[in-house]
C-alpha positions as CSV (number, residue, x, y, z in Angstrom):
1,X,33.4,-0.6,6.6
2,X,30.7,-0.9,9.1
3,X,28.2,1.7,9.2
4,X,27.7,3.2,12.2
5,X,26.2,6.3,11.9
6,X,23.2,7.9,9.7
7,X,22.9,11.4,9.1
8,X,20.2,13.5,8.2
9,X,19.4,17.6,9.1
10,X,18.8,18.9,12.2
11,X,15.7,21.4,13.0
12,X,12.2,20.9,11.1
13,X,11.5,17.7,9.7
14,X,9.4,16.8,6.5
15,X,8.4,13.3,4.8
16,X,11.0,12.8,2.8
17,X,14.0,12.2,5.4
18,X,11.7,11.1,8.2
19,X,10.9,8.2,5.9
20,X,14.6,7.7,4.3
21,X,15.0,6.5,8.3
22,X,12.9,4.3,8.2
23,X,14.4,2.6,5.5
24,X,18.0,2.8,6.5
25,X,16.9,2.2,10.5
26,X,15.8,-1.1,9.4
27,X,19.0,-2.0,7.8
28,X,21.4,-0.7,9.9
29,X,19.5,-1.2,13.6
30,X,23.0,-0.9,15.6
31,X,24.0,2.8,13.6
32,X,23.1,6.0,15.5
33,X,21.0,8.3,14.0
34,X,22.4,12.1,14.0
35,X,20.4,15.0,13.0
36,X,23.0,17.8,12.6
37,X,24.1,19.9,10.1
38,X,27.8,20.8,11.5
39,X,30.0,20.1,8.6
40,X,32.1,17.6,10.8
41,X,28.8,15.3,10.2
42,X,27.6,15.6,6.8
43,X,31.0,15.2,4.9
44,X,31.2,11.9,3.5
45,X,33.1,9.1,5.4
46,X,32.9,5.3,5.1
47,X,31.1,4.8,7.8
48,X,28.3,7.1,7.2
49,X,24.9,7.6,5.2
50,X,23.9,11.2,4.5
51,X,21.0,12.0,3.3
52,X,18.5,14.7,2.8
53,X,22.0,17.1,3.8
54,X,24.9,17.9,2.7
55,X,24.4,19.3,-0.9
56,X,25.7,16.4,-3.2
57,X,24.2,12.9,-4.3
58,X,27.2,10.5,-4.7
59,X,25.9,7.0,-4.2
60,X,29.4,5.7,-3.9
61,X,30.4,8.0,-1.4
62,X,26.8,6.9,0.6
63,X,25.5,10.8,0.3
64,X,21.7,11.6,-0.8
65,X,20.8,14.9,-1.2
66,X,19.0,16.7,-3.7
67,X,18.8,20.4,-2.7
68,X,21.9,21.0,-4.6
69,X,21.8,22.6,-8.5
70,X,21.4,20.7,-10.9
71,X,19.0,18.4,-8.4
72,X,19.0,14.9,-9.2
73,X,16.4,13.3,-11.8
74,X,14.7,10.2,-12.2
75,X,15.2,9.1,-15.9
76,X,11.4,10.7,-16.7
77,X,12.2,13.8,-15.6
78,X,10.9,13.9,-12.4
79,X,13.2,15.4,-9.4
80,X,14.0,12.9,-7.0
81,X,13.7,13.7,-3.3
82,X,15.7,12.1,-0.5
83,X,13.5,9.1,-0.2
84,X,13.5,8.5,-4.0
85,X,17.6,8.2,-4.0
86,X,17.2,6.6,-1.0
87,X,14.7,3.8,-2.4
88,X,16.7,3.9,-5.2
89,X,19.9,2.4,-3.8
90,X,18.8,0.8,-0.3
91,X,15.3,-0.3,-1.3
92,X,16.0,-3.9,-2.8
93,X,17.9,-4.3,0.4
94,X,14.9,-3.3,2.4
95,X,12.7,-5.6,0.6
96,X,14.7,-8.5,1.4
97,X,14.7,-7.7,5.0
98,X,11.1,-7.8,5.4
99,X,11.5,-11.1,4.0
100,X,9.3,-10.3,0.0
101,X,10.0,-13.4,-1.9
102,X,13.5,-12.5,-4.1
103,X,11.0,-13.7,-7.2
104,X,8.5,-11.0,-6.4
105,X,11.6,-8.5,-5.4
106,X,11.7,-6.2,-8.7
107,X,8.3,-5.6,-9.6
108,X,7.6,-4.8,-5.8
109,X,10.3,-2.3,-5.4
110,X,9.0,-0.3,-8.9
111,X,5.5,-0.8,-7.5
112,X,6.0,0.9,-4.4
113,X,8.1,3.4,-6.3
114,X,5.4,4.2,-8.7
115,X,2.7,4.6,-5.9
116,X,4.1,5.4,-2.7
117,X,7.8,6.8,-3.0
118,X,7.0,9.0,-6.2
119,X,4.3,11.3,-4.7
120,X,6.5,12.0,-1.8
121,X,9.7,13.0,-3.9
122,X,6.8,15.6,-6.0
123,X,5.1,17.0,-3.6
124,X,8.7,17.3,-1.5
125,X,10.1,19.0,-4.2
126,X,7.2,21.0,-5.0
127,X,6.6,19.4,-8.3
128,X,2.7,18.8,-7.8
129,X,0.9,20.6,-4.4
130,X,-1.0,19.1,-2.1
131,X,-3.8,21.1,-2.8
132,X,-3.5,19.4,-6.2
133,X,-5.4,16.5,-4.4
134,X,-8.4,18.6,-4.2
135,X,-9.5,20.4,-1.5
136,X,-11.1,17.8,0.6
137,X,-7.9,16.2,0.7
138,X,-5.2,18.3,0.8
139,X,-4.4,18.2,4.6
140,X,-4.9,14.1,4.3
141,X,-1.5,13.1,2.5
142,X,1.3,11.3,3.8
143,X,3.6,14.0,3.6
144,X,1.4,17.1,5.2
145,X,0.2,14.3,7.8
146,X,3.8,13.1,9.0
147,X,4.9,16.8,9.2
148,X,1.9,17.3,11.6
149,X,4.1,15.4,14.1
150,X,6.8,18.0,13.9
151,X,6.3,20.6,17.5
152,X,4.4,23.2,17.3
153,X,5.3,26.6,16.7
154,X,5.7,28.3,20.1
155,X,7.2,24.7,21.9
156,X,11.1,26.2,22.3
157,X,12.0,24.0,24.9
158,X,15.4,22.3,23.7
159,X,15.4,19.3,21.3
160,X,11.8,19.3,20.9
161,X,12.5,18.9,17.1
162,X,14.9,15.6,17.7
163,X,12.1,14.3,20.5
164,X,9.5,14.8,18.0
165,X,11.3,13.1,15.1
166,X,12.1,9.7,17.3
167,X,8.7,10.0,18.2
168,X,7.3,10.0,14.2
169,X,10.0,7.3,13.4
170,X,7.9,4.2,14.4
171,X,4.8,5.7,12.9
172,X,6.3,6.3,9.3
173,X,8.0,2.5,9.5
174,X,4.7,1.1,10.6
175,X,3.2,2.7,7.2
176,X,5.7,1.9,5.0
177,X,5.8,-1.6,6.4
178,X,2.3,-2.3,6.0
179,X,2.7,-1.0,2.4
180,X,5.3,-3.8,1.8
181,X,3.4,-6.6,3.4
182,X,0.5,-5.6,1.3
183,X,1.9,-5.3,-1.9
184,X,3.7,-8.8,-0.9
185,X,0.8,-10.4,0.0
186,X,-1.2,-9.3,-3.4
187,X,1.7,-11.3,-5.3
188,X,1.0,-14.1,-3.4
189,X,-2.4,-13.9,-3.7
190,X,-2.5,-13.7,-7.2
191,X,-0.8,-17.4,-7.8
192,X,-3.9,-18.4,-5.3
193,X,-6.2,-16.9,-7.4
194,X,-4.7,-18.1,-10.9
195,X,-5.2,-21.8,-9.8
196,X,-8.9,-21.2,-8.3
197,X,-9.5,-20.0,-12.1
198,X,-8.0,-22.9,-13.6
199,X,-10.0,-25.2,-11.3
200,X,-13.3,-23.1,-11.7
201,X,-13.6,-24.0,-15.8
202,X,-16.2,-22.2,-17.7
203,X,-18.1,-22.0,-14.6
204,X,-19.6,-18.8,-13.6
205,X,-18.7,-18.6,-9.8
206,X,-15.2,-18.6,-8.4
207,X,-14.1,-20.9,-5.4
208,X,-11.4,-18.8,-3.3
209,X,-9.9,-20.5,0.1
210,X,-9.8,-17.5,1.7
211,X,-11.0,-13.7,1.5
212,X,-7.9,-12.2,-0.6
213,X,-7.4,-9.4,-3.4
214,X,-8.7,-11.1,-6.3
215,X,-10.0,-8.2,-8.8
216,X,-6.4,-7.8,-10.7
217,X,-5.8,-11.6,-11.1
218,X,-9.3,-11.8,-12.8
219,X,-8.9,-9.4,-14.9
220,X,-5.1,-10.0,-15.6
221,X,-5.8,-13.4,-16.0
222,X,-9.2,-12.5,-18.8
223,X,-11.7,-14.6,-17.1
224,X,-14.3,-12.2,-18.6
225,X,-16.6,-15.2,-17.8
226,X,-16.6,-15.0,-14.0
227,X,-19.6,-13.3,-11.9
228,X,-19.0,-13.9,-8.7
229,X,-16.6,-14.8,-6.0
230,X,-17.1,-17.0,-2.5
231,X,-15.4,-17.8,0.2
232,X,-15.0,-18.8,4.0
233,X,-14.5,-15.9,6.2
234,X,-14.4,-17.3,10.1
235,X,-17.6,-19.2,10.7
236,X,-19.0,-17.8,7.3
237,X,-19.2,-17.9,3.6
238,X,-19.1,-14.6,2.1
239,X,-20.5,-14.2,-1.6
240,X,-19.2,-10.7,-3.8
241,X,-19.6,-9.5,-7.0
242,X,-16.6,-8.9,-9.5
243,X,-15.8,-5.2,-10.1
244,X,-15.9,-3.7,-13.5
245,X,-11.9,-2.2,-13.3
246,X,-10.3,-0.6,-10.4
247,X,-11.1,2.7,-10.9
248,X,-15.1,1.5,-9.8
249,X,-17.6,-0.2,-7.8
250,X,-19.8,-1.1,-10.8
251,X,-19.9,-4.7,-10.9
252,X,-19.8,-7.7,-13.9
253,X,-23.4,-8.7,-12.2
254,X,-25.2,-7.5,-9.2
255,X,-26.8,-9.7,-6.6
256,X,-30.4,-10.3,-6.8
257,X,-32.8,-6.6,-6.0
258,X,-35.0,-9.0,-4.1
259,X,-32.2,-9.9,-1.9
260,X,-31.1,-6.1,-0.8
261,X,-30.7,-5.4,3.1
262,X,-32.2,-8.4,3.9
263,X,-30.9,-10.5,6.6
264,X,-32.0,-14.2,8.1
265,X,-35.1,-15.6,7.8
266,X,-36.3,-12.7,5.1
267,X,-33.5,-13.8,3.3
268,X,-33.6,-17.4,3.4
269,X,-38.0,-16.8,2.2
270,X,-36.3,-14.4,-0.7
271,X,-33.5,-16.3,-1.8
272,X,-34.6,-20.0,-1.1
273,X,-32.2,-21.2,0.4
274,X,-31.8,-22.1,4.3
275,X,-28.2,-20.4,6.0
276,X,-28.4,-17.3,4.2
277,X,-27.9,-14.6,6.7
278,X,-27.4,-11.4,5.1
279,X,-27.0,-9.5,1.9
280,X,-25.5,-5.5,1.7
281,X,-28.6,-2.9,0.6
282,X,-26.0,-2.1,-2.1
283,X,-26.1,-5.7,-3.9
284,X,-22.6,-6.2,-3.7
285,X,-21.9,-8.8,-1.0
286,X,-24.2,-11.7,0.6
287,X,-23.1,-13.8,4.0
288,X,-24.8,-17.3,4.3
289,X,-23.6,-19.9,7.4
290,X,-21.9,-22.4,5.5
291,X,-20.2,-23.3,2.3
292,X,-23.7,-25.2,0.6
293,X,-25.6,-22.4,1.1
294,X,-23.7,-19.7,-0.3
295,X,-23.1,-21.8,-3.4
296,X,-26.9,-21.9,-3.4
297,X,-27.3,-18.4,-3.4
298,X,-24.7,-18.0,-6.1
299,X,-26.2,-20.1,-8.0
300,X,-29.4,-18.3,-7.6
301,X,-27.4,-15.4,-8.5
302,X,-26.1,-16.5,-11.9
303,X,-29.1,-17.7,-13.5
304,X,-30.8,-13.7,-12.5
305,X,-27.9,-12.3,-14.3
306,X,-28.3,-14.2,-16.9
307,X,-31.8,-14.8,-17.7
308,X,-31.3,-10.4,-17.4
309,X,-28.5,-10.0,-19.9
């Protein structure tokens, strides 16, 4: 049967339902939404998706709620919220319709599941704090952020709470979308970057078309050899250095010290070489005005890091 109608609570809204919508919206663009909690609404029916109401998770019967004792559990042990049973069952669905290659589809779902949906369902759930972030960051996660949207305490005026919810709908699909197109496009990227490897040998400097995430592929792909990356950006080449790991901005080799913060013509007399137009105080990116001259400047580049290894 169709389905023409998604249900969720009425009242106060938090991350966790909000983005469940966004998900099932996309899917099923003609069904109403319904925030409610009169029992007429949240018992099961064919033509229905509950969720985040309605005290029972039955995927078959299209009902996600987790408030209910025992709560569901993800197979580590980790209670699910209504955007993780959500995910669970619709998400593959949702991948397709943003169009993520069917090839890429699996390892896309579990990494946005790992990274994004996860820390909603614990911090929903109350199985890490937000505080837990730190301090400084506590009142920047997606959850406590989203939930600013709900009304204020002392605006009474009638359906403020459903006005405010359509109104944080777009804003949560926006988010989740550009999650999806990003994760998507590092996938892509990385057969991009694969072949610039193969075509850049035992050579020290790596050719990409474009600007594009390239630090996994390297490192996935053990090209321990490589010290720097170029290429075009607009009317420019760009030169950057190779990061250690993800988790810093220490770099394989930095650009030359003589080089730092300087920008046209004290950087063409430092660096020799006529184009270049800029290089970051910090060492880690140089701009030069066509593709010659920044493979001049990495080449200058190389042979410093390596006469100082």
């Amino acid at each position: 049967m169709t389905i023409t109608h998604l249900v969720t609570h009425s009242g106060g809204f938090h991350a966790d339902e909000l983005l469940s919508s966004v998900i099932l919206t996309r899917l099923y663009p003609q069904a109403q939404l319904v925030r409610s909690r009169d029992a007429a609404w949240i018992t099961p029916a064919a033509d229905r998706i509950i969720y985040d109401v309605g005290g029972q998770f039955d995927a078959a019967l299209q009902i996600f709620d987790h408030h209910q004792r025992p709560n569901p559990l993800r197979p580590d042990g980790h209670p699910f919220s209504s955007f993780g049973l959500i995910w669970a069952q619709y998400g593959r669905d949702y991948l397709r319709a943003l169009a993520v290659p069917e090839q890429d589809l699996e390892v896309i779902h579990a990494a946005f599941d790992r990274r994004f949906v996860l820390p909603v369902d614990m911090l929903d759930t109350g199985a890490v704090s937000a505080s837990e972030a730190g301090p400084l960051f506590a009142g920047l996660t997606l959850p406590v952020l989203l939930e600013t949207l709900k009304p204020v305490f002392d605006d009474i005026e009638e359906g403020a709470d459903d006005r405010a919810f359509a109104a944080a709908l777009p804003i949560a699909a926006a988010l989740v979308e550009a999650q999806i197109r990003r994760k998507a496009a590092k996938y892509r990227a990385t057969a991009l970057v694969m072949a610039a490897i193969e075509a850049a040998g035992a050579g020290r400097v790596l050719e990409l078309p474009m600007g594009m995430p390239f630090h996994a592929a390297i490192h996935a792909a053990g090209a321990e050899h490589l010290l720097f990356v170029v290429h075009p950006r607009r009317a420019e080449w760009v030169l950057t250095t190779i990061r250690l790991g993800e988790d810093t901005f220490d770099s394989r080799a930095d650009l030359p010290a003589a080089w730092a913060g300087l920008t046209d013509a004290a950087l063409e007399a430092a660096c020799g070489v006529k184009g270049a137009k800029f290089c970051h105080n910090g060492r880690f990116i140089a701009v030069a005005d066509s593709r010659e001259a920044i493979l001049q400047m990495a080449e200058r580049a190389v042979a410093e890091a390596l006469a100082a290894s």
